[in-house]
C-alpha positions as CSV (number, residue, x, y, z in Angstrom):
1,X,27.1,-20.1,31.8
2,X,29.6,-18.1,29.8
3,X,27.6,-15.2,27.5
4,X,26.9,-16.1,23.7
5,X,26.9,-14.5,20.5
6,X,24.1,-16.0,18.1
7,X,24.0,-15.0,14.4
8,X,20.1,-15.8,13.5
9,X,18.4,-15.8,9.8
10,X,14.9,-17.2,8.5
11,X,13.6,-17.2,4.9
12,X,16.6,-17.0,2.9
13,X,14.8,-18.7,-0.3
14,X,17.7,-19.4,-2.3
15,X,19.3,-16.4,-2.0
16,X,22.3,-17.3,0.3
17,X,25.4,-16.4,-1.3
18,X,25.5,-12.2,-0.4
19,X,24.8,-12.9,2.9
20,X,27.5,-11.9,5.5
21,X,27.7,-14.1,8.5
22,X,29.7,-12.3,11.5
23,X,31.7,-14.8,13.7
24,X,29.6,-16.6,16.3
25,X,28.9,-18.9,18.5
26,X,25.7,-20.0,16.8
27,X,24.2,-19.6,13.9
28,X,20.7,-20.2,13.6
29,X,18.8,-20.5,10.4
30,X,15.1,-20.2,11.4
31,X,13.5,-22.2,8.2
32,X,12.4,-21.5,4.7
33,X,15.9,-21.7,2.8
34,X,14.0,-22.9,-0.3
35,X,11.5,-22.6,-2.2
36,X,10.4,-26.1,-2.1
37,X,13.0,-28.0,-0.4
38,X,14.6,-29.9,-2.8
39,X,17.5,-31.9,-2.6
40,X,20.2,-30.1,-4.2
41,X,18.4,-26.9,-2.4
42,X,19.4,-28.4,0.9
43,X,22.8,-29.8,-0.1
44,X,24.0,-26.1,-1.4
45,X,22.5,-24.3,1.5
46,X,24.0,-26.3,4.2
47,X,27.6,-26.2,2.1
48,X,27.3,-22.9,2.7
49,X,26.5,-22.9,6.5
50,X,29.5,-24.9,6.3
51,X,31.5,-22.4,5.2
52,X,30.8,-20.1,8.1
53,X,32.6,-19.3,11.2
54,X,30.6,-20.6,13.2
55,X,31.3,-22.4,16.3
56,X,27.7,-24.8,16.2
57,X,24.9,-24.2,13.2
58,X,21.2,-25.0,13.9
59,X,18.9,-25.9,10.4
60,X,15.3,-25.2,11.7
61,X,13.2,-25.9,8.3
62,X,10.1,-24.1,7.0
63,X,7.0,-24.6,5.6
64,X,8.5,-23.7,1.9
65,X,10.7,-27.3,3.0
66,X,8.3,-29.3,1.0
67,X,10.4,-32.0,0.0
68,X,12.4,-32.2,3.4
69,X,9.2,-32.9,5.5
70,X,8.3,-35.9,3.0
71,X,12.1,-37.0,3.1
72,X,13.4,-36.0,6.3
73,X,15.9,-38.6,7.1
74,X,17.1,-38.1,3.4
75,X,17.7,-34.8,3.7
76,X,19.1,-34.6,7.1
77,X,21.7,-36.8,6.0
78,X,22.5,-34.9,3.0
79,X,22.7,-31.6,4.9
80,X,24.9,-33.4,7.6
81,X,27.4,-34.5,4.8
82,X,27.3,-31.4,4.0
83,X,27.7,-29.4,7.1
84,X,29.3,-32.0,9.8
85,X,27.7,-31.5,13.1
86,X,24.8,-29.5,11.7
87,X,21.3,-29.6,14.3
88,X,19.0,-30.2,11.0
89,X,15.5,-29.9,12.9
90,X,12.2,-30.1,12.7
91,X,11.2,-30.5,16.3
92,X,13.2,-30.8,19.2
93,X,15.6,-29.6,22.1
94,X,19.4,-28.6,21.8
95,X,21.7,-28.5,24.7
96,X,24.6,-26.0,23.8
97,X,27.2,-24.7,26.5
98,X,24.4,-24.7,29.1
99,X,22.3,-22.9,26.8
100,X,18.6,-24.8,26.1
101,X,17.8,-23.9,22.6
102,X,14.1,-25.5,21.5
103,X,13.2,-25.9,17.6
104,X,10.4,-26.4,15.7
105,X,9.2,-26.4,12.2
106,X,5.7,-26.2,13.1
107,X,3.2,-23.2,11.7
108,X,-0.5,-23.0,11.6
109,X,-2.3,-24.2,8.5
110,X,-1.8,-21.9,5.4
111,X,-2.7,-23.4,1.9
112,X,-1.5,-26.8,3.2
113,X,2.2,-26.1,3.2
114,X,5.0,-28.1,5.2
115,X,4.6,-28.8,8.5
116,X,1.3,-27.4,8.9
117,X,-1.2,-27.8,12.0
118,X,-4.4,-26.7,12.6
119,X,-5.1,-23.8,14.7
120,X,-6.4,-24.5,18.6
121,X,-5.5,-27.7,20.0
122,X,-3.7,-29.7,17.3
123,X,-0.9,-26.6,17.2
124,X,-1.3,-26.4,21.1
125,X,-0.4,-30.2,21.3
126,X,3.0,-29.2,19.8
127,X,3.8,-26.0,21.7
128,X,2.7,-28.2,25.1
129,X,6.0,-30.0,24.3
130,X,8.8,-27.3,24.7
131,X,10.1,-27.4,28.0
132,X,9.8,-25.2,30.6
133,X,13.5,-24.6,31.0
134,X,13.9,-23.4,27.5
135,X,16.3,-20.5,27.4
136,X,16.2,-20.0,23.7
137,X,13.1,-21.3,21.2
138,X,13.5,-21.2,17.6
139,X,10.2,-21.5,15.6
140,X,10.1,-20.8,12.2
141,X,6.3,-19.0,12.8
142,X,6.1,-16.2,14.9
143,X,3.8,-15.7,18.0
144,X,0.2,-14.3,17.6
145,X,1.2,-10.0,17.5
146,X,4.7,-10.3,18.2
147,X,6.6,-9.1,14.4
148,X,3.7,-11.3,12.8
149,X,1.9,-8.6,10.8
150,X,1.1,-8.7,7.1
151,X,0.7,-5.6,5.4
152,X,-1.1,-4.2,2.0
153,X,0.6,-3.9,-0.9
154,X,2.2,-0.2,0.1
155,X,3.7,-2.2,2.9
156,X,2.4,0.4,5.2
157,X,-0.8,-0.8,6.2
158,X,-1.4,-3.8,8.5
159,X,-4.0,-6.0,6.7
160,X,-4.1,-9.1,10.0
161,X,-1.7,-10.3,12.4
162,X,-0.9,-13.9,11.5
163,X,0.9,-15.2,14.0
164,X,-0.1,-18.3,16.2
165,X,-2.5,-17.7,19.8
166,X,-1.5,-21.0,21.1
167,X,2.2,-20.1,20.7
168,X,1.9,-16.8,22.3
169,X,0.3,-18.0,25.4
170,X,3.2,-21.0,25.4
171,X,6.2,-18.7,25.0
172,X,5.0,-16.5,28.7
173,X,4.8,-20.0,30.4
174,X,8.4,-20.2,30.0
175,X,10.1,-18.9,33.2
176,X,13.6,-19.0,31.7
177,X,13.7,-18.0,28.5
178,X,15.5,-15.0,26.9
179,X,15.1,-14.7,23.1
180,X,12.2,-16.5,20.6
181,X,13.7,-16.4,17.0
182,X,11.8,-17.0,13.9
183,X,10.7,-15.5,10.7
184,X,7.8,-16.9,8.0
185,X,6.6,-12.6,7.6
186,X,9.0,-11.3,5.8
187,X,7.2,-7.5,5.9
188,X,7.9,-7.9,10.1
189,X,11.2,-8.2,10.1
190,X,12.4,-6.8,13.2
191,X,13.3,-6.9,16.8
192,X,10.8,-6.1,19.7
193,X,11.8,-6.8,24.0
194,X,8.8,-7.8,25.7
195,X,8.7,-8.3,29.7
196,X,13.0,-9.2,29.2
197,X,12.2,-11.6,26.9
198,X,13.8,-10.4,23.1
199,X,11.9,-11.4,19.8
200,X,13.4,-11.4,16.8
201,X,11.8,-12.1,12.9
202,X,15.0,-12.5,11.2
203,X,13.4,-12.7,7.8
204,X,16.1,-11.8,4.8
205,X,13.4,-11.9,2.4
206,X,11.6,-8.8,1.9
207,X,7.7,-9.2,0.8
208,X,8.9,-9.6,-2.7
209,X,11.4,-12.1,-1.9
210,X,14.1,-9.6,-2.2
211,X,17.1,-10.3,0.5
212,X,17.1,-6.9,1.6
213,X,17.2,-7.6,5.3
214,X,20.6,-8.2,7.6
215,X,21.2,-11.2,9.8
216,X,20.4,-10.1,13.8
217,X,23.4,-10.0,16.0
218,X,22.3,-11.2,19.5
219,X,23.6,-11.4,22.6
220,X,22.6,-13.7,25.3
């Protein structure tokens, strides 16, 4: 397998159009483009992913994708007519030049948002299914103290790590994989290499929903 260069980005909420996308290989958008995933939300931001140079584009949704996870056929056909060719995903496996790239939507249960599962084994039940050959996983959560801390208003101090257990133990069961993108805590943003494998909370949202935050460049 030839190397790659992925372009990755998560909670974007609307604010799309500053954003400068590098050339690529991939682009991955790790979920929360919206605020509540409405239609002409998801037809604008996957116009835009259109307009990219990017070789293939992967549309992982969030749970801010309210309206997508009620509608999802709907919407995947609008963001495909939009962006021909576009992985719109909510769970599920992508073969790319060699390259297996898993996706999922999932997060543990917060206030009842999209795609929302229950701590323990309901979320485990999910993770259970990403294969064991996965060389690239996409979640729009992050794993339980991996870039998953939310901090106090001064944005210095850690108030609780957030992230999912189940998904933590999951992603060190997986013998081949390199990189786990996501987002979901926009105050973690940031990159972190753990035993070879490279995490990255590609957030462009700040805490206060400012896009302050650049798109990683990774290698792979």
């Amino acid at each position: 397998m030839s190397k790659l260069k992925i372009i990755a980005i998560s909670d974007v909420h609307e604010q799309w159009y500053n954003i400068k996308i590098p050339e690529c290989d991939i682009l991955i958008s790790a979920g929360d483009y919206s605020y509540k995933g409405k239609p002409e939300v998801v037809m604008n931001f996957h116009r835009w992913l259109n307009e990219q140079e990017a070789g293939h584009i992967i549309s992982v949704n969030g749970n801010h994708e309210l309206f997508v996870e009620k509608n999802f056929q709907l919407c995947k056909e609008i963001a495909q007519k939009e962006c021909p060719g576009v992985h719109f995903m909510d769970e599920g496996l992508i073969e790319i030049e060699g390259f297996k790239i898993y996706c999922s939507a999932i997060t543990p249960w917060f206030h009842d948002w999209a795609w929302n599962v229950l701590r323990g084994d309901p979320i485990k039940r999910h993770w259970d299914r990403i294969p064991d050959d996965t060389d690239v996983l996409v979640t729009h959560g992050p794993p339980y103290g991996i870039l998953d801390t939310v901090y106090h208003f001064d944005g210095i101090t850690p108030r609780q790590l957030v992230g999912c257990e189940e998904l933590y133990k999951r992603v060190w069961e997986l013998p081949k994989l390199k990189c786990h993108i996501f987002g979901h805590i926009h105050g973690s943003y940031g990159h972190k290499e753990i035993n070879g494998v490279k995490f990255y909370n590609a957030s462009i949202c700040d805490e206060a929903y400012s896009p302050s935050n650049e798109p990683w460049v990774i290698e792979i």
